[in-house]
Each structure stands twice: as structure tokens, then as C-alpha cells.
C-alpha positions in Angstrom: -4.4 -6.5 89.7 -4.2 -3.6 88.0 -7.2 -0.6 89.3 -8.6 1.3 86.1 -11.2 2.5 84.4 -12.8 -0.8 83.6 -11.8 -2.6 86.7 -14.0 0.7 88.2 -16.9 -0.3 86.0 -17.0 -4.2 87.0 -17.1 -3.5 90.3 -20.2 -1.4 90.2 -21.3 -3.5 87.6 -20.6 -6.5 90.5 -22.8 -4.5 93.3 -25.5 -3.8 91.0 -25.8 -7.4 90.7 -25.5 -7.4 94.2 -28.3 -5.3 94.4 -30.9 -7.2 92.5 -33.4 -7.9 95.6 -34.9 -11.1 94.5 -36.6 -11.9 97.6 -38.1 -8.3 97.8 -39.1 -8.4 94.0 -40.6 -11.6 93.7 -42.4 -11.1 96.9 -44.3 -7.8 95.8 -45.0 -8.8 92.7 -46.5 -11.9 93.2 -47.6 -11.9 96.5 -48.2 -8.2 97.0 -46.0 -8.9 100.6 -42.5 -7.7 101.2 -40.7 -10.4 102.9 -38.5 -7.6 105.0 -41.9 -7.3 107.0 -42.5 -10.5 108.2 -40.6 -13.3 109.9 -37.0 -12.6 110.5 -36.9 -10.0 108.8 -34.8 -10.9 106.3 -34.6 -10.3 102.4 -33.2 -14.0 101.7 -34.5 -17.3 100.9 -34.9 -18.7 104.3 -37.3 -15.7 105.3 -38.7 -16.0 101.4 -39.6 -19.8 102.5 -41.0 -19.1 106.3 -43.4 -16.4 104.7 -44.2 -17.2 101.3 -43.1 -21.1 101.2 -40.6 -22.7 98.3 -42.8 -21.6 94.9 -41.2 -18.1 96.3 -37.9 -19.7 98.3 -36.8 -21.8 95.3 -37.3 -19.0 93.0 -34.8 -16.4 95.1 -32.3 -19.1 95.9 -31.2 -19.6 92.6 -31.0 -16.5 91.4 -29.3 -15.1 94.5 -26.6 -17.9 93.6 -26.6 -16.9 89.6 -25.7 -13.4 91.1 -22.8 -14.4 92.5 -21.7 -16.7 89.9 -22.3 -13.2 87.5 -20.5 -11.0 89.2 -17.7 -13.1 89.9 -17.9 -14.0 85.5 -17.7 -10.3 85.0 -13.7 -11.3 85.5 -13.7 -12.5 81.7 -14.0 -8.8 80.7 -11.0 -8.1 82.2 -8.5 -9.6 80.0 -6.4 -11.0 82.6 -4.8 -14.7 82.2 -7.0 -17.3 84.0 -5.9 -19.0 87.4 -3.2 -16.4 87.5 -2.9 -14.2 90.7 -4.7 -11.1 89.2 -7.4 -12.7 87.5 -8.4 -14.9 91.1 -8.1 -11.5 93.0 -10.3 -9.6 90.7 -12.6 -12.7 91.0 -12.7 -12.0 94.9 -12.8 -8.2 94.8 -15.7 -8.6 92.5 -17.2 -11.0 94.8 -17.2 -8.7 97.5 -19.2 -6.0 95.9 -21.5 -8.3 95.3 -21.9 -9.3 98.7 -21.8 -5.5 99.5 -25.0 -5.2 96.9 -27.0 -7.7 98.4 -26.6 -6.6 102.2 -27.1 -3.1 100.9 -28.8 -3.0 98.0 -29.6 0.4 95.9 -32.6 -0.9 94.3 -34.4 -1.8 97.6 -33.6 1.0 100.0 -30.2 -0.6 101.2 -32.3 -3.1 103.3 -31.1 -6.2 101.6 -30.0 -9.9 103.1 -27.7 -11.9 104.7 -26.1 -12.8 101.4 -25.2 -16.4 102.2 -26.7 -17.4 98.8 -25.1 -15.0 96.6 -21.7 -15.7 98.7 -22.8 -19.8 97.9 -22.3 -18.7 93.9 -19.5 -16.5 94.7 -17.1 -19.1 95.8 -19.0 -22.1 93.5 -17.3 -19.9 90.6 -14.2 -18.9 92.5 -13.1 -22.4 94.1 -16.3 -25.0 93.2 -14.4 -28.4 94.9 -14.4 -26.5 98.5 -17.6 -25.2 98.1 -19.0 -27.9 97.3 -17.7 -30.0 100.0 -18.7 -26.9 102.1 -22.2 -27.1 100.8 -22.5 -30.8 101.8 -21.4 -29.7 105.5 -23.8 -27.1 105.5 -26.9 -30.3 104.5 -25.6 -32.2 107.2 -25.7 -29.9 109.8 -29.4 -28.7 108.9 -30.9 -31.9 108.9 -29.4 -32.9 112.0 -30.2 -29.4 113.7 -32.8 -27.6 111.8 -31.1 -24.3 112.5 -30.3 -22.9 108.9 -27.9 -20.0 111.1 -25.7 -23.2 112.8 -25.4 -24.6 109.4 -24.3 -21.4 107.7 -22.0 -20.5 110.0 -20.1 -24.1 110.4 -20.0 -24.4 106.8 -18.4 -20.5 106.5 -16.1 -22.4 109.1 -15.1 -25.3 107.1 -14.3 -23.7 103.8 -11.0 -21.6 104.8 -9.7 -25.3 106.8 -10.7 -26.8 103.1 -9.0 -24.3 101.5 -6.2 -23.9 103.7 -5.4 -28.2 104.3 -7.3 -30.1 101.7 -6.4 -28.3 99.1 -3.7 -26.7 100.2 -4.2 -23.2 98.1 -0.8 -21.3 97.4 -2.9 -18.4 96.6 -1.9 -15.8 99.9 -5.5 -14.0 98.8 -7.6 -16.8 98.4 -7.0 -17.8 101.6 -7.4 -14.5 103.5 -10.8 -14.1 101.3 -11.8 -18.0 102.5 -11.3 -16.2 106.4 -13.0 -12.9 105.3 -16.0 -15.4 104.5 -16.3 -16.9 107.6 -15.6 -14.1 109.6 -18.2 -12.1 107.3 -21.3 -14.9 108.3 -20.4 -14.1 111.9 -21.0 -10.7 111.7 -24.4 -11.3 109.7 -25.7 -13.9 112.0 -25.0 -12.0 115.4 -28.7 -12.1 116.1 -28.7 -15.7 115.5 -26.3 -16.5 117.5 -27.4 -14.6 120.7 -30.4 -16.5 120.1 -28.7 -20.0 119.8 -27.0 -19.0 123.4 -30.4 -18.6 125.0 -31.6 -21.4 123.4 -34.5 -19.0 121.7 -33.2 -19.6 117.7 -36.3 -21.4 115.6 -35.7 -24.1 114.2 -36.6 -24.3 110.0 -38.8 -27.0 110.1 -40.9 -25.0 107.6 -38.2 -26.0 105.3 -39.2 -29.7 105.4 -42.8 -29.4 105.2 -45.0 -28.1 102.4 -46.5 -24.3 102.5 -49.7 -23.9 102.9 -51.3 -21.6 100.2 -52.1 -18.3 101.7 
């Protein structure tokens, strides 16, 4: 992958994506609440759904993931041969700032989210067959445990081992980016799991039960 002038411009065209804070915007405007100052905290859609319920949740979720999938499309601009090296690597350093947008976001003060939705569309458009089986992990775990961190983090978990032994990628970056992933929903969910230690994490059973209107 070759770094120019318009590989410059799609990866700040990738973090402004990034840095579209759906959780924050939809919040204020129709709510008149930011989410970042209630409930966990959080600019996502778990923290969308625990304070404002799904007619708000649903809302960021899929257009965190359609971030992700955008930034990660910007790759068709490039001009490089699909499913070659370059043009997968591009896809994954494009991911990245995206990530980097939605953790720190310029249009919302830097104070952004977790980005585990945006990093869902990221690797949906990057390698959809892992994800997907990843996603399914991720469903099983929350309904058996309620805790939305435990199922992040064991589906972040699950998608290098797909990568690496179901499918068997030969792609050297691919794989390191599959690691980066799970290593990267550690780091955002250290909180979380200090809290799943001391037994103190809450459950999302708000997820499975409808919001009352406020």
C-alpha cells in the first residue's frame, strides 16, 4: 500500500466518519439529554438504550455500523485491485481511523464511544463470514449472561481464532488486525471488567424489556 496524497485524504475522510457521534446527536436533538451524562457514561448504543430506550438505541446502532462499513468502502477510491494485499490493508488502516473517530471524535469534544458497533461494520465489510459467526457468539453469550461487556469481549476473542483456523486467512495483516481487535475491546472495556471481577457489572436487562417513555 502505497501512502499519498489520496490515501492521506481517505483516512481523514475515514475518522470523520469516525467522528459522527450518533449517540450524542440523536440524543440532543430529540431528547434534549446527552447520553455521555447519564448511565455509563458512554456515547454508544448500549448507554443510548439504558437512558433513552431502543426508539434512540436502534437508531445509533445502525448507523454506528453503516460508519464502519463507509469508511472501510472509501477503499473503492483508491484504485487498488480487490482481495489483493494492498487493497485489504488499506481496508484495515481505514478501519482504524474510524475506530480512532468514534473513540475520539472531533465533532463531540473527543468524548466518543467504545466503538464496538462501528468495529461490528468494519470487519462485516472487511471479512463478513467471521463476523458474522462472531456476531452469533456475541447473541449467545448475551442472552445467556446479560452482560453486553462479556459478550463483546468473547466475541472480539473468537474472531482472530475464526480468522486464524476456520478460515485459515493467508493474509499476514488480516490476522494481526483480527488480534489488534480483540486486544483493542480489552483495552475499552477495562472498567467492565474490574467490575465483572467484583461481581459489580449490571446486567442489560433493559435490553429485553420495553422503555418506558420519559
Amino acid at each position: 500500500m502505497e501512502i499519498n496524497i489520496l490515501t492521506i485524504i481517505l483516512f481523514i475522510s475515514a475518522y470523520l466518519f469516525g467522528s459522527i457521534p450518533n449517540a450524542v446527536w440523536i440524543g440532543k436533538a430529540l431528547y434534549g439529554i446527552d447520553v455521555r451524562e447519564h448511565g455509563s457514561k458512554n456515547a454508544g448504543t448500549t448507554n443510548s438504550v439504558r437512558v433513552l430506550g431502543w426508539k434512540a438505541g436502534f437508531p445509533v446502532l445502525i448507523l454506528d455500523i453503516l460508519k464502519g462499513i463507509a469508511g472501510v468502502n472509501l477503499v473503492w477510491c483508491s484504485g487498488y485491485v480487490p482481495g489483493t494485499e494492498a487493497f485489504v490493508n488499506l481496508e484495515l488502516f481505514l478501519g482504524a481511523f474510524v475506530v480512532i473517530g468514534h473513540i475520539f471524535p472531533i465533532f463531540a469534544g473527543f468524548r466518543g464511544g467504545k466503538g464496538v458497533a462501528s468495529l461490528f461494520g468494519i470487519i462485516l465489510a472487511i471479512a463478513p463470514y467471521p463476523t458474522l459467526i462472531a456476531f452469533g457468539i456475541f447473541l449467545i453469550v448475551l442472552f445467556t449472561t446479560k452482560y453486553v461487556s462479556l459478550s463483546s469481549m468473547v466475541s472480539g476473542f473468537a474472531f482472530p481464532l475464526l480468522i486464524m483456523f476456520v478460515f485459515k486467512t493467508p493474509l499476514q495483516s488480516l490476522i494481526i488486525f483480527s488480534l489488534v481487535v480483540a486486544v483493542l475491546l480489552l483495552l475499552t472495556h477495562q472498567k467492565n471488567i474490574e467490575r465483572l471481577i467484583r461481581k459489580e457489572e449490571s446486567k442489560a436487562s433493559f435490553l429485553f424489556r420495553k422503555k418506558k417513555a420519559l
